[in-house]
N, C-alpha and C positions, 0 to 999 in steps of 0.2 A: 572455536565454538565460544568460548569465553571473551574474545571480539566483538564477534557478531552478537551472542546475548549483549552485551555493553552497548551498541548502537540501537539496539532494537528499542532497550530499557530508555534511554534516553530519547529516543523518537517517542516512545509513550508518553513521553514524560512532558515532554512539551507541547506536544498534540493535545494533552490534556490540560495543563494549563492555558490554552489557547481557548479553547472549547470551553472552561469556567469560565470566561470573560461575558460569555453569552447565557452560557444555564449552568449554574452552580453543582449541579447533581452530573457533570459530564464527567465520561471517563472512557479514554480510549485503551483497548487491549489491542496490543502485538504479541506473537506466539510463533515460532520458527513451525517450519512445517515439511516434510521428508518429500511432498507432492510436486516433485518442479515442475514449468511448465514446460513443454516440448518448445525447440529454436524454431521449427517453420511457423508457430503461434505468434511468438515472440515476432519474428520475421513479419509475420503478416499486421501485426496490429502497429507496428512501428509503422510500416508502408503505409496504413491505413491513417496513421496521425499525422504522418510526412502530408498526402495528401487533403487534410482535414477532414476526412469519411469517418472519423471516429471522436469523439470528445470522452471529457473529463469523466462522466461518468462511465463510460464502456470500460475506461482501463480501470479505473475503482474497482468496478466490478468483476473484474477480469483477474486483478489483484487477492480480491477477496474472498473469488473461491477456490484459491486455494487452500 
């Protein structure tokens, strides 16, 4: 847990830095989350990028509600 907190914090961390280069007031949050996603999901959206039927924003999104 105290790994994963460590990566997570530091994914912020630079997400956010990146994101001020462009708007000074950016700031990204990461938050671990108990919700995983089921493998046949997993399974299907990777098939689905293998084949390009899906883009950037589908997994974003796909990422983010969890």
């Amino acid at each position: 847990m105290v790994l994963r907190d460590g990566i997570l914090n530091q994914i912020r961390s630079e997400l956010t830095r990146v994101g001020r280069e462009y708007d000074g007031d950016y700031v990204v949050d990461i938050a671990p989350t108990a919700a995983l996603p089921k493998i046949d999901q997993l399974d299907d959206l990777e098939s689905r990028l293998k084949r390009e039927e899906a883009g950037f924003t589908e997994v974003i999104d796909f990422c983010l509600k969890r």
